[in-house]
N, C-alpha and C positions, 0 to 999 in steps of 0.2 A: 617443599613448594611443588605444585603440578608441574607437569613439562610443557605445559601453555599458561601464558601467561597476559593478563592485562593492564598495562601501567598507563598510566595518564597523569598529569601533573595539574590538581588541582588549587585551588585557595588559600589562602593562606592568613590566620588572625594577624600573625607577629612577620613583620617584613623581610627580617631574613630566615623564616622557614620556610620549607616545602613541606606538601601532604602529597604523597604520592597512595593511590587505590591500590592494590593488587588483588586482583580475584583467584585463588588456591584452590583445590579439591579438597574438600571438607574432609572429619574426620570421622561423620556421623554416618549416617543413610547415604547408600552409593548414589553415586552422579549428583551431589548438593554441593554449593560452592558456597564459601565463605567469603564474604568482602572488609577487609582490614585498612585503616589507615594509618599508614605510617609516616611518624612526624621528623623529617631533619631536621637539625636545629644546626645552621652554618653561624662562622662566626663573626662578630659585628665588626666589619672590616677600616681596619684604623691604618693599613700598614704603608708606606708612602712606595710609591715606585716611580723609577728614572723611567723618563720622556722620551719619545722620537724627536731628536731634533738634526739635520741631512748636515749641517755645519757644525756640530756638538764639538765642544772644548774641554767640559767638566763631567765628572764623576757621575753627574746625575743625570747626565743625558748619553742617546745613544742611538748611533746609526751604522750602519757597513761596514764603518773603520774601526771600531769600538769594541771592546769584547768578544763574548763569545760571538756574536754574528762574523764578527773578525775573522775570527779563528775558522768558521766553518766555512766563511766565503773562501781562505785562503786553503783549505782544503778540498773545496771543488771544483776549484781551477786548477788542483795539482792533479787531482784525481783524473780528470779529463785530460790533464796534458798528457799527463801516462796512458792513459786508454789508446790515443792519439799516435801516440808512439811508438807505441808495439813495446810497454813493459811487462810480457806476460807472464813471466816466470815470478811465482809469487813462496817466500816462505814464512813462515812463524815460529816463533822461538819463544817458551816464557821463561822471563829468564829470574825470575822470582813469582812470590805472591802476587803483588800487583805490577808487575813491569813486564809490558811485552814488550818483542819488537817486531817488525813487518818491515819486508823486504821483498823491493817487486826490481826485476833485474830485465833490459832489454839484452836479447839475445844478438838483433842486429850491431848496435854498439856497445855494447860491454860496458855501460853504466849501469849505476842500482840507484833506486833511492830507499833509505832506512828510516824508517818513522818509528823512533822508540816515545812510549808512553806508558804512564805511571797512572794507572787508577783511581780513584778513590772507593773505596768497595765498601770502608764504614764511614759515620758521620766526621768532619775531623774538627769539626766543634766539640767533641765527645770523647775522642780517638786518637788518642798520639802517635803521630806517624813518628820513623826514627830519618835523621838525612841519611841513614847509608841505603845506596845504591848502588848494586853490583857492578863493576863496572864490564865494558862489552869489547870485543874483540869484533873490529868492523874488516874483511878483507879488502886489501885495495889503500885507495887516499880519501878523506874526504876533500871535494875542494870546493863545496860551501854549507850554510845551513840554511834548507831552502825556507825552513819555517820553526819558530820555537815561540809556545807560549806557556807563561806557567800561570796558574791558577793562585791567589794571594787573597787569604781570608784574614780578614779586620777584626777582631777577635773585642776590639775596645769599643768601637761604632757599632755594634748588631743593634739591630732597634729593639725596641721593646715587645714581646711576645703575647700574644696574644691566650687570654685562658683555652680556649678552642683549638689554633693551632699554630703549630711554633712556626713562626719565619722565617725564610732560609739564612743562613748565617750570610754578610755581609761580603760579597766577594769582587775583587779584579781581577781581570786579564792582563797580563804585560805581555804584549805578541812583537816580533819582532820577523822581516821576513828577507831574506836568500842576503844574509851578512855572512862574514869570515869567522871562523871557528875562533881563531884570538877573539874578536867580540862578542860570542857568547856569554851569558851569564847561568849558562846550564852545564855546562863543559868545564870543568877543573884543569884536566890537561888530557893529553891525546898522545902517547906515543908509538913511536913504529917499534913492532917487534915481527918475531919468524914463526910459524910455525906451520907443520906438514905442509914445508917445502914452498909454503905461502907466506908475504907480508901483510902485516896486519895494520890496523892502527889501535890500541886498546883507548878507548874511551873512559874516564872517570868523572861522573858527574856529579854537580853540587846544585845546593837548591833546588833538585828537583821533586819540586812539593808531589802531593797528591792532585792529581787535575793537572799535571806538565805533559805535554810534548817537546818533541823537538824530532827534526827530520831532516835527514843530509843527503847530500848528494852524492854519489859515490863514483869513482873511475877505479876499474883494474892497474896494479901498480905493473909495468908494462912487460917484465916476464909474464906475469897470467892473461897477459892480454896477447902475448904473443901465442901461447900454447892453446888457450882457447879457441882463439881464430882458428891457428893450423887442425885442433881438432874439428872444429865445423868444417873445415875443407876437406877432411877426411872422411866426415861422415855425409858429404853429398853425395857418393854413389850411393846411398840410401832413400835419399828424399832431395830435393832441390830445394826446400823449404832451409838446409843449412847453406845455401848458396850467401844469402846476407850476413854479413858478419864473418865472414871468413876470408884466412888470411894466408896466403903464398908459404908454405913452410920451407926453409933454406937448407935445414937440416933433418929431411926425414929421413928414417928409420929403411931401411931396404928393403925389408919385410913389407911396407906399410907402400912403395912403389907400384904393385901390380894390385887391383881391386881384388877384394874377399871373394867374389865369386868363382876367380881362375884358381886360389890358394885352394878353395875348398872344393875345386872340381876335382881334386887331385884323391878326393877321400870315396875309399866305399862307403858300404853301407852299415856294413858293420862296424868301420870307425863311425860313422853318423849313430850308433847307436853309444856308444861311450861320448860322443862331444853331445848330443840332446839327451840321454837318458841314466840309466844307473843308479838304481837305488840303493838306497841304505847298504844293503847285507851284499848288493854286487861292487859296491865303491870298497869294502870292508878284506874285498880279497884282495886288494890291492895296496890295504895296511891304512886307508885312511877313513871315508865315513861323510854323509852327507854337509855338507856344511850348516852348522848349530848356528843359529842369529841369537845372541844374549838376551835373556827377559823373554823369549819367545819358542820357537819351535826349529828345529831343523828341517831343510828343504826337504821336502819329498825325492828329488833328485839331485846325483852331483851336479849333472849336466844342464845344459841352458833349460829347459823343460820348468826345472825347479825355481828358477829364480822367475819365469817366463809368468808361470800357474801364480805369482805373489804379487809380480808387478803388475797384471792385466785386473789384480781387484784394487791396487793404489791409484791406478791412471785414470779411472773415472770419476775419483773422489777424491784427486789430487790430495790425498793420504800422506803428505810428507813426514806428520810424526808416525807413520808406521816404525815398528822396532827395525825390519829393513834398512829402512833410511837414515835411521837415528843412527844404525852401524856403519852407512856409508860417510857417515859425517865423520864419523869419532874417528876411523881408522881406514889403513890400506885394506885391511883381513881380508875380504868378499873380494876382492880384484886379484890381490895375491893368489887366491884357492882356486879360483877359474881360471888363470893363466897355466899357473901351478901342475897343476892336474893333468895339465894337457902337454904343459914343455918334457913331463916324466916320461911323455908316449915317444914312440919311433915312427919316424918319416912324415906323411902330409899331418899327419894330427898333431907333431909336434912343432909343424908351422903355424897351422892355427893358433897354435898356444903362447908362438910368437908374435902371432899380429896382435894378440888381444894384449900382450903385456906391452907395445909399442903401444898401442894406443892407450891401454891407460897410463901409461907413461905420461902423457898428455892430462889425462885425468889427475893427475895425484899431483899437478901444480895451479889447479885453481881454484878458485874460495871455496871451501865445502860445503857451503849450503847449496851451492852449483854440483856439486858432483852426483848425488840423487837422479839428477834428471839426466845429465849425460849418460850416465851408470846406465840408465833404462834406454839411452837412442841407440849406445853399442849395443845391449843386449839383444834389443829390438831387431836390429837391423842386422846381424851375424843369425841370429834363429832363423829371421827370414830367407834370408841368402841359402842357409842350410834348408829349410824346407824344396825354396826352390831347387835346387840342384838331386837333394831327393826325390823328386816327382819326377824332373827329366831323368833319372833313370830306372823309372815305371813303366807299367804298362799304358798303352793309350787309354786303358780303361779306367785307369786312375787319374790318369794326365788332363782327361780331357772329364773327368766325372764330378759329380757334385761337392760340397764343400764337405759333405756326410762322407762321402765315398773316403774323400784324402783323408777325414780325419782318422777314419778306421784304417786305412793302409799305414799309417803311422804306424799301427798297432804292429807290423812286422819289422819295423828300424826300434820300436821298444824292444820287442820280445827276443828276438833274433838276434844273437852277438856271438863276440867270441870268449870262452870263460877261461883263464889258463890259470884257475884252478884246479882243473885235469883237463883229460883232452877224450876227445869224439874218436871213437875206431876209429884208424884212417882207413884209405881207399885205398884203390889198387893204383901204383904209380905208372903206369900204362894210362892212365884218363889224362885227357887235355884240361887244361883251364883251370886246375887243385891250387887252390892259395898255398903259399908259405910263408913262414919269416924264418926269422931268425932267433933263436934261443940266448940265453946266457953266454954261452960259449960259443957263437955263432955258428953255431949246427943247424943248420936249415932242416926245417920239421914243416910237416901238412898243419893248414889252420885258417878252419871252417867253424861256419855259425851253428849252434846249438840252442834250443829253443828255451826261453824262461817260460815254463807253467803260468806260471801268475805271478802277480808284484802286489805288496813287498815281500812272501811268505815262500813261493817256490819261486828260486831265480839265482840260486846260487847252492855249491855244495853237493851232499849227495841230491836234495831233495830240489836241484833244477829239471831236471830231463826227464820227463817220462815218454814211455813207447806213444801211448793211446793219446796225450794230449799234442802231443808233436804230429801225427796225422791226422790225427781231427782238423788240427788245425790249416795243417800245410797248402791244402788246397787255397784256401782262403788270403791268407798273408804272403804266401811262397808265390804260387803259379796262377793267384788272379791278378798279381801286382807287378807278375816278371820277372820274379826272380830265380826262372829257368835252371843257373847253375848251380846255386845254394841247395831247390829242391833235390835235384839230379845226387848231390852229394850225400844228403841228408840219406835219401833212399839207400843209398849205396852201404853206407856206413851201416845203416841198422840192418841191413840184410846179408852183413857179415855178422849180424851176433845171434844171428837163427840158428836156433838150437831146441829138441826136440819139438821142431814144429813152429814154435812159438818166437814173435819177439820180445824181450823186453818190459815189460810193465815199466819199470825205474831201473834207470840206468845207473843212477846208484855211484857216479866217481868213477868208475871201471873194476868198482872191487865191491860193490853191494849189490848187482846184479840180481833182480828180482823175474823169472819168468814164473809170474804168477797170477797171469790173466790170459783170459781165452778170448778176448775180444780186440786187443792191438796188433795183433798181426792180419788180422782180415780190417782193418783201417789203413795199414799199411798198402796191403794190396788195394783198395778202392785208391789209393794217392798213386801209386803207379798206375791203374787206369786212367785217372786224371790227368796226368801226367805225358801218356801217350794220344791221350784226347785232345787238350788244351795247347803244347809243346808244338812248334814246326817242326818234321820227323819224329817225333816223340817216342815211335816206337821201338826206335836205333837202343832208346836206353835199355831194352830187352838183352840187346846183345853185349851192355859194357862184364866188364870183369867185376866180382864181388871176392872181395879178401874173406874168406870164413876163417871164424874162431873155431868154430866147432864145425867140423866138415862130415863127423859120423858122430854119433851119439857117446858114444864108449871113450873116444880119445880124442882129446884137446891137442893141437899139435899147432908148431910152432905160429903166430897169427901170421896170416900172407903165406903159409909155407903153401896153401892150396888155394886157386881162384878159379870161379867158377862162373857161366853167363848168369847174367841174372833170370834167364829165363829159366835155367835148370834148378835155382833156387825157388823158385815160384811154385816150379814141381814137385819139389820136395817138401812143401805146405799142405798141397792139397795132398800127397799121399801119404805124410806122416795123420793125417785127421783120416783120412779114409781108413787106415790102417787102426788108426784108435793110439791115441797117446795117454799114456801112464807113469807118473814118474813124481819123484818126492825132491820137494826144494832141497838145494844144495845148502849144507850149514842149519836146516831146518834144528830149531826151538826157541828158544826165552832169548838167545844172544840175536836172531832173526827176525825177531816180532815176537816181542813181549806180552802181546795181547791176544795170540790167537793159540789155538789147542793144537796137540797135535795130531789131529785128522786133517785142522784147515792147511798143512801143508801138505798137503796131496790133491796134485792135479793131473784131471782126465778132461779130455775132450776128445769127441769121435762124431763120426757121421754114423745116425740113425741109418741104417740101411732100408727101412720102412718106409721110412715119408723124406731122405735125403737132408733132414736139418745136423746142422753141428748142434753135438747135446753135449756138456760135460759138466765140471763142477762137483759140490755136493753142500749138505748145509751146514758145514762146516768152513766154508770160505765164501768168499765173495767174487769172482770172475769180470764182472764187467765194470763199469762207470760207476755202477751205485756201487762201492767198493766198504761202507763203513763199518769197521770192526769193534765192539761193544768193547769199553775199556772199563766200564764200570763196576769195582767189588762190591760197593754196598748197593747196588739198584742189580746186584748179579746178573747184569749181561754182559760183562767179561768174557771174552773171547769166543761169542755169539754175533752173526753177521746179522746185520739189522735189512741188510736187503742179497741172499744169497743168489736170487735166481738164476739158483742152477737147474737144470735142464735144456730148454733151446731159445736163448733170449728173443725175444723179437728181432731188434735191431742188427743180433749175429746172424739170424735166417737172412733177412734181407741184403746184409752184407755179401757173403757165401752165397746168395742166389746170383746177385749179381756178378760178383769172381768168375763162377761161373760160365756165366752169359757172355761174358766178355771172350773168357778164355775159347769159346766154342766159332768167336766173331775170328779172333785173333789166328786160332788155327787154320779156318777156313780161309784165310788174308793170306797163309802161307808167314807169317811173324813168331809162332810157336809150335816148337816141335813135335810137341804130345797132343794126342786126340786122346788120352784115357789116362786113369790113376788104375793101381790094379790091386787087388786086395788077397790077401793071406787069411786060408780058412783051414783047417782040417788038413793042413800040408798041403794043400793045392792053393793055385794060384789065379786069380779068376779077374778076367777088366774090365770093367763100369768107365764108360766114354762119357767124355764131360756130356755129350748133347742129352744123353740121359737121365744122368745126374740133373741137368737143368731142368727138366722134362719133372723129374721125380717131385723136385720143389714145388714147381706151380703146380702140379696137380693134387698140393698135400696141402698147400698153407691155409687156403680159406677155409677149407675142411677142420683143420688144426684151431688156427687162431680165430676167426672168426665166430661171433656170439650173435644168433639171427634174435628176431622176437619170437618169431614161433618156437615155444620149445620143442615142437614134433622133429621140426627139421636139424635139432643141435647135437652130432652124435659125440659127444665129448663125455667122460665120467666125470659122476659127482654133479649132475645140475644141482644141486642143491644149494652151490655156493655161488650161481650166477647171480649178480645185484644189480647187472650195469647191462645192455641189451642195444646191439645197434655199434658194438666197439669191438676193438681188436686187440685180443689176449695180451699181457706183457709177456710173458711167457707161455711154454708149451713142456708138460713132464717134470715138473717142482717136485721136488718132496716134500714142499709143502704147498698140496693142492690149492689152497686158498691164495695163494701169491699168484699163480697163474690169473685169477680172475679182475687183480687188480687193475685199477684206469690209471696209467703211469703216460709220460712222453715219450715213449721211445717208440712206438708204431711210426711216428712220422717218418723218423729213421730212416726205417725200411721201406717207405712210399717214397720215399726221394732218390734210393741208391735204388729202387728194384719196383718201381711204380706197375710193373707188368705182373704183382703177385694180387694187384690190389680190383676189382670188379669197383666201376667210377662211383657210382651211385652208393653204394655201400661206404665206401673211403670219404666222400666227401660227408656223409652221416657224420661217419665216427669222428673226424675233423672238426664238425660242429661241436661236438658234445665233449672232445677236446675245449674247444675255445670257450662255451661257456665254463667248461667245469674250472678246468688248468691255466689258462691266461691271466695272468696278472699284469700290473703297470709295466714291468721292466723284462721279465722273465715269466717262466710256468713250473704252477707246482709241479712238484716230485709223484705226488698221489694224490688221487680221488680225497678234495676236503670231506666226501661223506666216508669216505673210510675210518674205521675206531681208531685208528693210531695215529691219524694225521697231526702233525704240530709243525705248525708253520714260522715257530720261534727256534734259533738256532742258534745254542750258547755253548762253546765246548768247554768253557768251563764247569758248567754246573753240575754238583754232585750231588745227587740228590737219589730218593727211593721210587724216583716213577722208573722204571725197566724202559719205557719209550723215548725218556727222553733225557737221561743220564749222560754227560762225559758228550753228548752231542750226537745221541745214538738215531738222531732223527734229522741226520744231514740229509739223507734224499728220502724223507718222510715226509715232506710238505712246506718245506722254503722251498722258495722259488730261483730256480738257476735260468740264467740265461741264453749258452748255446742252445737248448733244445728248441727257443722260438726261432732259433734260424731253418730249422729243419719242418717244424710247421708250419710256417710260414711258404717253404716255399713247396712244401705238398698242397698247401691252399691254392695256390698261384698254379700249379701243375694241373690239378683235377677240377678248378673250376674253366680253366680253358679248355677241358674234357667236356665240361657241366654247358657251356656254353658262351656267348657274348654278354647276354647280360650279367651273367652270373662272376663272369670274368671281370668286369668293369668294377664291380658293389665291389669284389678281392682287394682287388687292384687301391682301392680307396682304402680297403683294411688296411694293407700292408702299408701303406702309408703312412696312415696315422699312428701305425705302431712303430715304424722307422721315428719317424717325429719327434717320439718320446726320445731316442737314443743322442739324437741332433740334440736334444736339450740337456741331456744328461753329461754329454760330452763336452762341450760347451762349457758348465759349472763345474766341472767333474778338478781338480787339482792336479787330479793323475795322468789327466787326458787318456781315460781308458773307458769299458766296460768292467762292472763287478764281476765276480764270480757267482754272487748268487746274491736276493735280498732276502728279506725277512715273508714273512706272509702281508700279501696288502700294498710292494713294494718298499718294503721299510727298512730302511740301511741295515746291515748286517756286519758287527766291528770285526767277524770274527773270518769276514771273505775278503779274499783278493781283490787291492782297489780295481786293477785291472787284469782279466784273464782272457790268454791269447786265444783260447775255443768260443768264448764269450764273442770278440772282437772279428774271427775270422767268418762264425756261423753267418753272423750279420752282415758282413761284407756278402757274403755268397747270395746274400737274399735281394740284395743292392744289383748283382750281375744280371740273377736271373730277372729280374725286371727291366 
């Protein structure tokens, strides 16, 4: 039939037909309509039906007090009275095929009313129902039945049927309304029994046909009327909304004396990261493991977070058969495991652990179709209190910043904790303000935060810590949020594991130590500029003591036996690269990294004395961020770096220019003692002063990196592999020339640490040609999508014969990660207020609307995080970090600089 239609109800020969017309779209020649008439044939109505009579006595008559009309009038004056009343708590139960029940509960008085009914779902002229009825376990008394009626089919009296269409079978109502449970004729018997901790009444009904109700009225039996109350009374420093219905408790708990907010001002932040957060593999070092909901899935987190991320999708869809809930019915489990958890800890957190097991206390003796919802007002109301008390120990800029702002600062009470499944170098015990506890044996030992990479995949083990993702980030979660002392430590500790030059890549437990990147120790140093930037005195931390592991290259000697300013460590960076570093991983082959050859454990890095860039590497390893090592035998790129760029990364120039710069600021301040590194040649000794050194960079990098359109003015070798024009080099000196030329993210980089290498108008070009090319929904590609290798699908499982995209050989090939729009973003924001006011303003909107997406993603997100990276196009990636702390911190920073 067309999708338009004309019906009209036409004539008819025979009295009880109808012709209805319909006009269709034919099926001949386009646009012809066909006109058909189609004949009903209804049937010749013989069948008797009962009368409106307002005084009816008999069977055959019927008005308001009669039947079904009965039944329905006396259903919407119950309805209404509940509305009226404040019954809002509402649950469902089926407690067979056709038998539900419906239970709607006032919170201010602690009645319920229970409305069980029995279906008819097939015909029961046709359908033999059987009389068993499961019988029900009501909490509480009942102390009347406000309404019951059962449905009673005449099975001998059905009238005669008609050829056309069958007659409804012959039916009564018997309704009966608000009598005593003894006079039921639906109710067998009712007795009191126990169970978890509650008294019951079990219900066992007889005759109740298909087509029954019955609905009672219900009171708490006055133990759970007592514990309820005192829980509402408890839960009003939460909301005043439980101010009705609550009841004076005689006998509380000690714990439960002073409000949640003084217990929990008692916690850092790092306990706030074990009481909201802890994933899977971090709860697992402590022997237990997220809590598993039966039929369903395990929390994402031990801590409130997990339970938080489950109930904010129940609460709007009043979801009470979620499996959640259905476990907070059946059992203690879920209240046990969050008390649990937390009574194991020592000191304020294991107070916490006591208020929550006082109040459920509370919980664990009232009807359990009630416990769901209380279940969610503590958790509610405890996260809350935690958040607040969190934020008051933020910075103003968090305190007082948008709701985007707090959620991202979150991200450093997730990321941030303390692991003791090993422990962080300590510090020198000389510094003021070094947390301790207490050990097994109560040997007081230093214990500080260390950073989880990402959740759920790095955040516990050797593979939580790394050098480069821990200062990437720091700036961000650490020292935009406040947390002044944790940074100051964090610095300290890594820059006691400085060794030939370098910190750290993976920290590895304190026994997998990997210095096998050339790019985290100049991250390092930008977070100590940071640091004396952002910090009140800041610069004081120049002068604390650093415990070195490694104090000369040759000999390891006892840790702590040597400490040094940290300013003379500083100096010993820049002149082990000036000097040129050389040297082969410790432990290097197959037991170190099973995937790489062995050339890729040797590492160089040195200052070009030419143009001033750190150059090192080779293409046999990977140095920076883009670190992926080809594990593939059958696609043979096994132990081939899919992105070596070695020679002088973009983002390490600008890094090292800016070091530099600083350093040249800082001497001249009279803050650091050295004006020069000095350099060994030929047995002579010769000193290049930082101001030159600074000098050397700007006057090389645009020359270097920079790609003009005129090829006349480009003195680079090899133009022949330029494709992209108006941008700026990922690299400078590749051994493999074509990788120099690639459009990658990492220029911004070095426009935001060292914006004075970059000529405005040129920068905000290639910033363009950035955003159309690389911007995607959440994140930016890795690579130029016109590039031949790009693949912007990222599966590390897959094994297969393509060499590009094998074992996951195309992790920073073309998905799209997300730290690097922080660093574009806010080279957009830098150079268009170079560019001008209007040019500033249209930014300004950009960045906005790219913020916007993040607000939304967080929001949905389970994790309450940033990924680590999507697919191409924004498309979930199962194989990335739900949330990662360079993700979380870039984007924070872009929130600042606005």
């Amino acid at each position: 039939m067309a999708e338009s239609q004309a019906v009209t109800a036409g004539g008819s020969s025979k009295p009880n037909d109808v012709v209805v017309t319909v006009q269709t779209q034919g099926g001949g020649r386009e646009g012809e309509k066909e006109t058909q008439e189609l004949q009903l044939s209804t049937m010749k109505e013989n069948q008797q039906y009962t009368c409106w009579n307002s005084e009816a006595h008999t069977s055959s008559q019927v008005n308001l007090q009669t039947g079904m009309l009965a039944v329905k009038l006396a259903l919407n004056r119950l309805h209404h009275k509940l509305a009226a009343e404040g019954f809002s708590q509402v649950y469902e139960e089926q407690l067979d095929e056709c038998v539900v029940a419906v239970t709607r509960h006032c919170p201010s008085s602690h009645q319920s009313v229970v409305a069980v009914l029995r279906r008819a779902i097939k015909n029961p002229e046709t359908h033999y129902y059987t009389n068993d009825v499961p019988p029900m376990l009501i909490p509480g008394r009942i102390k009347e039945v406000v309404v019951e009626a059962r449905t009673i089919v005449n099975r001998t009296n059905s009238n005669k049927k008609d050829d056309n269409m069958s007659a409804l079978p012959n039916c009564t109502i018997d309704i009966k309304e608000h009598i005593q449970l003894n006079d039921s004729k639906l109710v067998k018997k009712a007795d009191m029994v126990s169970k978890h901790n509650s008294v019951l009444q079990e219900v066992a009904f007889e005759k109740f046909t298909p087509g029954s109700i019955i609905i009672f009225r219900v009171t708490l039996e006055p133990r759970s009327h007592e514990k309820l109350g005192a829980l509402r009374s408890h839960l009003i420093q939460f909301s005043p909304q439980y101010q009705t219905g609550s009841l004076a408790d005689n006998s509380t708990p000690s714990i439960l004396t002073k409000p949640l907010m003084i217990i929990m001002s008692k916690l850092t932040l790092a306990d706030m990261n074990v009481l909201l957060y802890h994933c899977d593999a971090e709860e697992r070092e402590y022997g237990r493991g997220c809590y598993n909901i039966p039929s369903w899935l395990p929390l994402n987190y031990g801590g409130l977070q997990g339970l938080m991320s489950v109930l904010a999708e129940i609460r709007p869809k009043n979801d009470l058969g979620h499996p959640l809930c259905d476990n907070l019915r059946q059992g203690d489990w879920m209240m046990d495991y969050v008390s649990n958890r937390l009574l194991a800890k020592e000191g304020a957190l294991g107070k916490v652990g006591h208020w929550f097991q006082a109040m459920f206390g509370y919980l664990k003796h009232i009807p359990r179709y009630l416990v769901p919802c209380y279940f969610d007002s503590i958790i509610q109301g405890a996260y809350n209190t935690a958040l607040e008390v969190v934020f008051k120990r933020m910075s103003s800029f968090v305190q007082n910043g948008s709701s985007l702002v707090k959620q991202l600062a979150l991200g450093s009470v997730q990321m941030y904790g303390v692991d003791h499944s090993w422990a962080m170098p300590t510090i020198s015990p000389h510094l003021k303000d070094v947390q301790s506890s207490f050990n097994e044996v109560t040997k007081e030992e230093q214990c500080f935060v260390s950073l989880a990479a990402g959740l759920p995949h790095f955040c516990a083990g050797v593979f939580r810590c790394w050098g480069r993702d821990t200062f990437i980030s720091l700036r961000g979660l650490l020292l935009l949020t406040g947390r002044y002392l944790e940074a100051r430590n964090i610095i300290l500790a890594f820059g006691g594991t400085l060794h030939h030059g370098l910190i750290p890549n993976l920290l590895g437990s304190g026994t997998n130590v990997r210095y096998n990147c050339r790019d985290s120790v100049w991250w390092w140093l930008q977070c100590i500029q940071e640091y004396c930037t952002l910090v009140p005195d800041g610069v004081s931390i120049l002068k604390c003591p650093v415990k070195r592991m490694y104090p000369n290259i040759s000999e390891q000697k006892p840790y702590g036996a040597v400490e040094q300013p940290l300013y003379d460590v500083i100096q010993e960076v820049m002149q082990r690269h000036m000097h040129g570093i050389q040297f082969r991983e410790t432990n290097a082959g197959p037991q170190l990294d099973s995937n790489r050859t062995d050339e890729g454990f040797n590492v160089e890095a040195a200052v070009d004395q030419t143009t001033g860039f750190i150059s090192g590497g080779n293409r046999f390893n990977c140095g920076t961020w883009m670190e992926k090592m080809g594990e593939s035998e059958r696609a043979h790129n096994k132990g081939i770096p899919a992105t070596p760029r070695d020679g002088s990364a973009v983002e390490i120039v600008g890094l090292c220019k800016s070091t530099v710069r600083w350093i040249v600021k800082l001497h001249n301040n009279g803050h650091f003692p050295y004006a020069a590194v000095n350099i060994c040649r030929g047995g002579q000794t010769y000193s290049e002063s930082y101001a030159k050194w600074d000098l050397k960079i700007q006057e090389n990098f645009e020359k270097k990196f920079y790609i003009p359109h005129d090829p006349k003015d480009y003195e680079g070798k090899q133009p022949e592999l330029v494709h992209k024009r108006g941008i700026y080099k990922d690299s400078f000196g590749s051994s493999s020339p074509w990788c120099d030329y690639q459009l990658r993210t990492n220029f911004p980089i070095a426009m935001v640490v060292a914006p004075e290498l970059f000529t405005v108008e040129k920068a905000w070009e290639a910033l363009g040609i950035a955003e159309r090319k690389l911007l995607g929904p959440l994140g930016m590609k890795t690579l130029d999508p016109d590039d031949k290798v790009n693949c912007g699908i990222y599966d590390s499982y897959l094994d297969n014969d393509n060499f590009n995209q094998a074992k996951g050989f195309n992790y920073h090939q073309g998905p799209e990660w997300l730290w690097p729009v922080g660093y574009f973003l806010r080279a957009k924001l830098y150079f268009a207020k170079e560019m001008g006011k209007e040019t500033y303003v249209q930014t300004v909107n950009l960045v906005k609307n790219v913020l916007s997406r993040y607000a939304i993603h967080l929001e949905r997100s389970p994790w309450k995080g940033l990924p680590q990276l999507t697919n191409e196009n924004g498309q979930h990636c199962q194989f990335s970090c739900e949330s990662q702390a360079i993700s979380m911190a870039s984007i924070l920073e872009v929130l600042y600089d606005l």
